[in-house]
Backbone as CSV, one residue per row, in Angstrom:
resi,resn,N_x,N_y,N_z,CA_x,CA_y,CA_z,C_x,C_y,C_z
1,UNK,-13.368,16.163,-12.576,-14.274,15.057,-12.662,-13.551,13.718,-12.760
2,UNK,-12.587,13.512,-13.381,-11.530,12.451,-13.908,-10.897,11.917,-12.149
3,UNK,-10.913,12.762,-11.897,-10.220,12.223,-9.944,-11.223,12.251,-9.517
4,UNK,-11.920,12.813,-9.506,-13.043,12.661,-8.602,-13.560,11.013,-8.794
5,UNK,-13.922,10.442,-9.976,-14.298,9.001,-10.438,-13.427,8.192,-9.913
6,UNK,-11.726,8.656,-10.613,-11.201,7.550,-10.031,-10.918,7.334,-8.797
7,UNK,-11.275,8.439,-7.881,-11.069,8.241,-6.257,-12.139,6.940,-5.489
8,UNK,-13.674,7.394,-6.521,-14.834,6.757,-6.286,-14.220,5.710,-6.565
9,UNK,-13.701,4.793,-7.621,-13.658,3.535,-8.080,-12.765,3.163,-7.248
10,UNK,-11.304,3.576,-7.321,-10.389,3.227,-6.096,-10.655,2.924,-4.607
11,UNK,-11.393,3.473,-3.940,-11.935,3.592,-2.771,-12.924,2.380,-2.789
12,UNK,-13.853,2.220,-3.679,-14.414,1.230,-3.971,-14.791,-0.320,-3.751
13,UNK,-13.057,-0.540,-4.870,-12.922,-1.754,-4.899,-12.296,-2.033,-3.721
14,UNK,-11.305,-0.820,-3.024,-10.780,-1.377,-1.404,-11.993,-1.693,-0.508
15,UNK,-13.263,-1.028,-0.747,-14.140,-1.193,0.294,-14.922,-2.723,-0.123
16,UNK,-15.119,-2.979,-1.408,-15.563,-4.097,-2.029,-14.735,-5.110,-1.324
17,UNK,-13.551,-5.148,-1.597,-12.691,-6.036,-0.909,-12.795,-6.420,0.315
18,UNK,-12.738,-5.457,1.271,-12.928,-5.369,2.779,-14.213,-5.932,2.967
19,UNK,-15.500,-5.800,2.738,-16.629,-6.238,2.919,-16.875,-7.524,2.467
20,UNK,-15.640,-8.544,1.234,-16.339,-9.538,1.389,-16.755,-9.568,-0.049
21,UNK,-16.818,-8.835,-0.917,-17.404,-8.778,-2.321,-18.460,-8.502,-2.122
22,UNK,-19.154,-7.896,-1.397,-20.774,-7.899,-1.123,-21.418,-6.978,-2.136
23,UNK,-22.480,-6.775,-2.411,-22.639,-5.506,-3.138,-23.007,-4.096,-2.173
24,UNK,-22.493,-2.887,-2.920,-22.496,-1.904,-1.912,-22.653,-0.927,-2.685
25,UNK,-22.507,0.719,-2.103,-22.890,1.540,-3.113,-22.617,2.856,-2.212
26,UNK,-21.872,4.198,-3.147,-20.939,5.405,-2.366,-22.449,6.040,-1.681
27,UNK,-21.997,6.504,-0.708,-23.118,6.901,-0.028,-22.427,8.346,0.494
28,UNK,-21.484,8.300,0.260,-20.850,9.812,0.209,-19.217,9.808,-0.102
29,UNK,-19.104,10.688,-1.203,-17.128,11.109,-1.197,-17.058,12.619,-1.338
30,UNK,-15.907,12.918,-0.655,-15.683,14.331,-0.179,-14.426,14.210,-0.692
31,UNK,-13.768,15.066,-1.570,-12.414,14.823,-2.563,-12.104,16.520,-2.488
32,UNK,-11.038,16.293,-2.335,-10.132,17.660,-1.564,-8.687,17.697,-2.739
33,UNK,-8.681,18.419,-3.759,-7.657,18.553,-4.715,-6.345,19.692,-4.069
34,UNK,-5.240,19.241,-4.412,-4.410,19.231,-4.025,-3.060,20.171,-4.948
35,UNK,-3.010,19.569,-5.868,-2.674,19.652,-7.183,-2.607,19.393,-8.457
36,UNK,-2.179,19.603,-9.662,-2.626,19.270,-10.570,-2.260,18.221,-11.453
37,UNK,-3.068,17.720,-12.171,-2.250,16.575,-13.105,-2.179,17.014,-13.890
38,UNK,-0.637,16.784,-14.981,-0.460,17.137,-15.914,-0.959,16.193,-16.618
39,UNK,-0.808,16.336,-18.369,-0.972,15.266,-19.307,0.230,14.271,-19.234
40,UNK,0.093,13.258,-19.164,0.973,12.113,-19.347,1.490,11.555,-18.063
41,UNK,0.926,12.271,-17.010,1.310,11.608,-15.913,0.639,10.721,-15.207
42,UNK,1.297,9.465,-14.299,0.661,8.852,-13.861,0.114,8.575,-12.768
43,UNK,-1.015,8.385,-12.217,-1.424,9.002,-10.737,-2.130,7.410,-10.272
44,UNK,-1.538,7.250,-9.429,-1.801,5.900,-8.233,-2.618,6.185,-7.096
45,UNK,-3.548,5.419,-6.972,-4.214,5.842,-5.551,-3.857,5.088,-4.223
46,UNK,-3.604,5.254,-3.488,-3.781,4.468,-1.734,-4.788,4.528,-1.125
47,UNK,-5.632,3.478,-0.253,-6.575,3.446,0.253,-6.880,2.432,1.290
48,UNK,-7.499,2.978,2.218,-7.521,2.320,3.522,-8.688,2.331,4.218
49,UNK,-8.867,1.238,4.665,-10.675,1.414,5.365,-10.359,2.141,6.983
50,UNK,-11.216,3.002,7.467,-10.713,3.623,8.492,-11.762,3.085,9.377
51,UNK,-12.667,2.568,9.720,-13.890,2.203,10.232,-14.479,1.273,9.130
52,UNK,-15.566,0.024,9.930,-16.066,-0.243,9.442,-16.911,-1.230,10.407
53,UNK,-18.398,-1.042,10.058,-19.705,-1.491,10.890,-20.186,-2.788,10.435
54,UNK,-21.419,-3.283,10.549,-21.944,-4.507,9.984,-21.992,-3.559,8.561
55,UNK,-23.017,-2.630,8.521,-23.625,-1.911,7.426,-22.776,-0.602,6.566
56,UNK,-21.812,-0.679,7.312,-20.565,0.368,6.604,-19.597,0.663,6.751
57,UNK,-18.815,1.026,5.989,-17.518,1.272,5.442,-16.795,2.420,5.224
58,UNK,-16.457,3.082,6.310,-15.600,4.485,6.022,-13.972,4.262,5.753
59,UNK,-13.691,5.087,4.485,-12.409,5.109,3.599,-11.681,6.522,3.926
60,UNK,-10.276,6.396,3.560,-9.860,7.275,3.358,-9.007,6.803,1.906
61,UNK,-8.594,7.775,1.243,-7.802,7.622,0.281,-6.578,8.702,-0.022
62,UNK,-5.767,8.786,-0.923,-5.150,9.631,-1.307,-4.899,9.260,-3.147
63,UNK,-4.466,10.237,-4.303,-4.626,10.293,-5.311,-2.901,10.778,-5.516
64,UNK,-1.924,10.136,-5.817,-0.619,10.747,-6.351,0.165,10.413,-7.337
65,UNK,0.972,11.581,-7.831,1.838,11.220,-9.043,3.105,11.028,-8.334
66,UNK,3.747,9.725,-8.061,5.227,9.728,-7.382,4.781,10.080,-6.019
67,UNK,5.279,10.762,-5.528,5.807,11.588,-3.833,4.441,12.395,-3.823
68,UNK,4.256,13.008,-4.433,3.261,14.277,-4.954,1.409,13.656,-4.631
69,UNK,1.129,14.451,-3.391,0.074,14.168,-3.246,-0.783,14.985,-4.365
70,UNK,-2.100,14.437,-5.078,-2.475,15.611,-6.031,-4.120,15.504,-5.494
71,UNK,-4.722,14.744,-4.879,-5.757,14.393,-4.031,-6.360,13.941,-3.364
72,UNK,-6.671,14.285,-2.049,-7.396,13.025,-0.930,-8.845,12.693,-0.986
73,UNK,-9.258,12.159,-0.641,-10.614,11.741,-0.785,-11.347,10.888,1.192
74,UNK,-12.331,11.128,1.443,-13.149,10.418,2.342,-14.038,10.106,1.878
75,UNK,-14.485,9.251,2.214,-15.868,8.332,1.896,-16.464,7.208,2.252
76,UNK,-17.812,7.351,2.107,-18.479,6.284,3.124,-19.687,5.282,2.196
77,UNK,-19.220,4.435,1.899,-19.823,3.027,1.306,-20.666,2.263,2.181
78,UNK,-22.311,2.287,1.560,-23.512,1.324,2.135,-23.038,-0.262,1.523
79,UNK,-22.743,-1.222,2.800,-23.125,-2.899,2.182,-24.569,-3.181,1.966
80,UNK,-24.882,-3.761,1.079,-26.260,-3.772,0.593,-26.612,-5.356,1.060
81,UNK,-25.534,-5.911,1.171,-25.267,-7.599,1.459,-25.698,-8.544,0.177
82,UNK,-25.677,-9.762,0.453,-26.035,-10.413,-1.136,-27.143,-10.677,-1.403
């Protein structure tokens, strides 16, 4: 659940960004685990808009500790506009 959120939020604010600050909202994430996180480690996300329409925003992401992929994520963000 803990990656799964932070994939949502990560993915997010890249898509927030890309759109402009507009308001928007996940309209689908598909999160594909990889491996595991231990306790104390620290996990960085990457994220990239792969498409994007007047009305939406398809992401890809990835979730890693170091080198170590531990989860990818796709997802597709509605602009709601202002």
């Amino acid at each position: 659940g803990m990656i799964m959120t932070f994939m949502d939020q990560a993915l997010g604010i890249a898509s927030w960004q890309a759109n402009g600050n507009q308001p928007q909202a996940t309209i689908q994430l598909d999160v594909q685990f990889i491996d595991a996180v231990r306790p104390g480690e620290f996990v960085e996300a990457y994220c990239e808009v792969t498409r994007q329409t007047r009305s939406l925003l398809f992401m890809r992401g990835e979730a890693r500790v170091g080198p170590r992929i531990v989860a990818t994520a796709d997802g597709i963000w509605k602009i709601l506009g202002k």
